[in-house]
C-alpha positions in Angstrom: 0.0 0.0 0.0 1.5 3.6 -0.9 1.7 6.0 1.3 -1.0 9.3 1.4 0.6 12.4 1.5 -1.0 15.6 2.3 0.7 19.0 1.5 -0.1 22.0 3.2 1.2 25.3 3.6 1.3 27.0 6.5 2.9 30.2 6.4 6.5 29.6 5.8 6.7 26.1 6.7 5.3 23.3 4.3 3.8 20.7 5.8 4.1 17.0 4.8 1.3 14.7 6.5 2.4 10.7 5.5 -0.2 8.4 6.2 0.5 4.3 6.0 3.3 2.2 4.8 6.7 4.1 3.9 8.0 1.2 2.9 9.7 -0.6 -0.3 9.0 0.9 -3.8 5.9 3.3 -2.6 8.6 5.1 -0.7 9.7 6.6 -3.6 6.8 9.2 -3.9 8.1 10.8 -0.6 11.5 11.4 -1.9 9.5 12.8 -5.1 7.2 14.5 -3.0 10.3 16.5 -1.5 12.1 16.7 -5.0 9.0 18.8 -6.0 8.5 20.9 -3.2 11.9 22.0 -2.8 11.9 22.3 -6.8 9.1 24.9 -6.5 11.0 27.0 -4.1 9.7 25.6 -0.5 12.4 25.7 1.9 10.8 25.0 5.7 9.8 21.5 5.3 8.3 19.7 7.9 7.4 15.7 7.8 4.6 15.1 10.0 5.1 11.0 10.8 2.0 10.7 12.9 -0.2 8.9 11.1 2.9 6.3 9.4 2.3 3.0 10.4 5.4 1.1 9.2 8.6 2.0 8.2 11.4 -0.1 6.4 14.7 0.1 5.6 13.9 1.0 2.4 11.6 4.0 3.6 14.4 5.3 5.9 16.7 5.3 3.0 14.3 7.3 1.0 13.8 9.4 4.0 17.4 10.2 3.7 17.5 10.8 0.4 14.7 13.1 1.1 16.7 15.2 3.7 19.9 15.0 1.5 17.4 16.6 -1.5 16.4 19.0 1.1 20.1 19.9 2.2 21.2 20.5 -1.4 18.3 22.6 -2.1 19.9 25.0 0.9 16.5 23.6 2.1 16.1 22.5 6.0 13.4 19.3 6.6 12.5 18.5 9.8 10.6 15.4 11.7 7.6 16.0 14.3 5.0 13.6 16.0 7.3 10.4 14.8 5.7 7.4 15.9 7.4 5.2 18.8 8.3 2.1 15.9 9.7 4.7 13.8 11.8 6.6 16.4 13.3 3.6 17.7 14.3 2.5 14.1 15.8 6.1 13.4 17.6 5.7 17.0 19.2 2.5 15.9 20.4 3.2 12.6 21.5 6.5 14.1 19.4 8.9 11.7 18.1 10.5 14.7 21.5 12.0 14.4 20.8 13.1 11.0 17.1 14.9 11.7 16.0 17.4 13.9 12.2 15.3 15.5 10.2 17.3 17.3 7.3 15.9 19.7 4.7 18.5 18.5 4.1 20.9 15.4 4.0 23.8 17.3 7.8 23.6 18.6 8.9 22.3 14.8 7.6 25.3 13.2 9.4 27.5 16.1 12.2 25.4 15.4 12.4 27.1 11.6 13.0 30.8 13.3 15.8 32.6 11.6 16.3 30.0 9.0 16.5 31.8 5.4 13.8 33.1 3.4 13.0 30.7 0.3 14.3 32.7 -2.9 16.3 35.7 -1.4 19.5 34.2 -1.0 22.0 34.4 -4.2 25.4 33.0 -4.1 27.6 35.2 -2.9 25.4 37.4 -1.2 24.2 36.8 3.0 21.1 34.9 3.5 18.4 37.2 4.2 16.2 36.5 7.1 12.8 36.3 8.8 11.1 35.4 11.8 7.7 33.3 11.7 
């Protein structure tokens, strides 16, 4: 079964909602998912894990392909409301290390304070910023 994603904006942050399986193939369309938004210029990207009910090794590789997509985009993408099955697999293959998870959305969208502003930073020239 794929998994259901939900985008939403909210603000500055974008908000991915996964419901279901990441997990084999299907994982693929959250990695595209991510590709896409960071594509069309979203750079506060938040992956709302609540509603995932399994997770395999191939959906945390796609996850970290996701955040790697993110990262080369000079984009930031964040965890929040990660179930307990989930959290303990990021915790063993250490990619706990990797994301910033936050319990609730509220303190992930704080979290994004002072980050860039999608589409005003040029190479060469300081980030500019703003406070949500």
């Amino acid at each position: 079964m794929k998994p259901t994603l939900h985008v939403e904006q909210n603000g500055a942050v974008t908000t991915v909602t996964a419901r279901g399986k990441i997990a084999g193939e299907s994982s693929l369309d959250l990695l595209r998912a991510v590709e896409l938004l960071v594509h069309d210029g979203h750079r506060r990207i938040l992956l709302d894990m609540a509603e995932v009910t399994y997770v395999d090794s191939c959906g945390l590789g796609q996850l970290a392909a996701a955040f790697a997509a993110a990262q080369d985009a000079r984009a930031s993408m964040k965890l929040v409301r990660v179930t307990p099955r989930a959290r303990a697999l990021l915790h063993i293959t250490r990619l706990n290390r990797v994301f910033e998870i936050f319990t609730t959305r509220e303190d992930a969208v704080h979290s994004f304070r002072s980050l860039p502003v999608s589409g005003c930073y040029t190479e060469g020239d300081p980030p500019c910023w703003e406070v949500v």
